[in-house]
N, C-alpha and C positions, 0 to 999 in steps of 0.2 A: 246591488245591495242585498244583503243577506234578508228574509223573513226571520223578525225580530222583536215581539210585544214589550220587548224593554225599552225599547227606543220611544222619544216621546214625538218626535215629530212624526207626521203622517199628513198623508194624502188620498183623496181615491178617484181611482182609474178607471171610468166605465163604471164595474160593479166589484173592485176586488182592491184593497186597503193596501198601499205600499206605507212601509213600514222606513223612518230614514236613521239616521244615526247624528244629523246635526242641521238645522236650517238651513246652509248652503245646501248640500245636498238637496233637500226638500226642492228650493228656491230653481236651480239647476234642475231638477227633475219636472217643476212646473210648470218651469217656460219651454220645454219640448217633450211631453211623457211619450209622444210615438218612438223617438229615436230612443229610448231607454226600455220599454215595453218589450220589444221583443227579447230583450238579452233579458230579462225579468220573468219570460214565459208567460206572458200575460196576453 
């Protein structure tokens, strides 16, 4: 998911704000953020 302050959903990871584009998204990044983090660079 792209770095995006328009997007209204968010989350944060450790200590750095991921940014979503739609609740699923969100929802799906929140029940496993390790497997998403690294392709995040995070």
């Amino acid at each position: 998911m792209p770095y995006d302050t328009m997007y209204k959903e968010w989350s944060v990871y450790k200590t750095d704000t991921v940014h979503f584009c739609s609740p699923t998204c969100k929802r799906v990044f929140d029940k496993n953020p390790e497997k998403y983090a690294g392709k995040l660079g995070l």
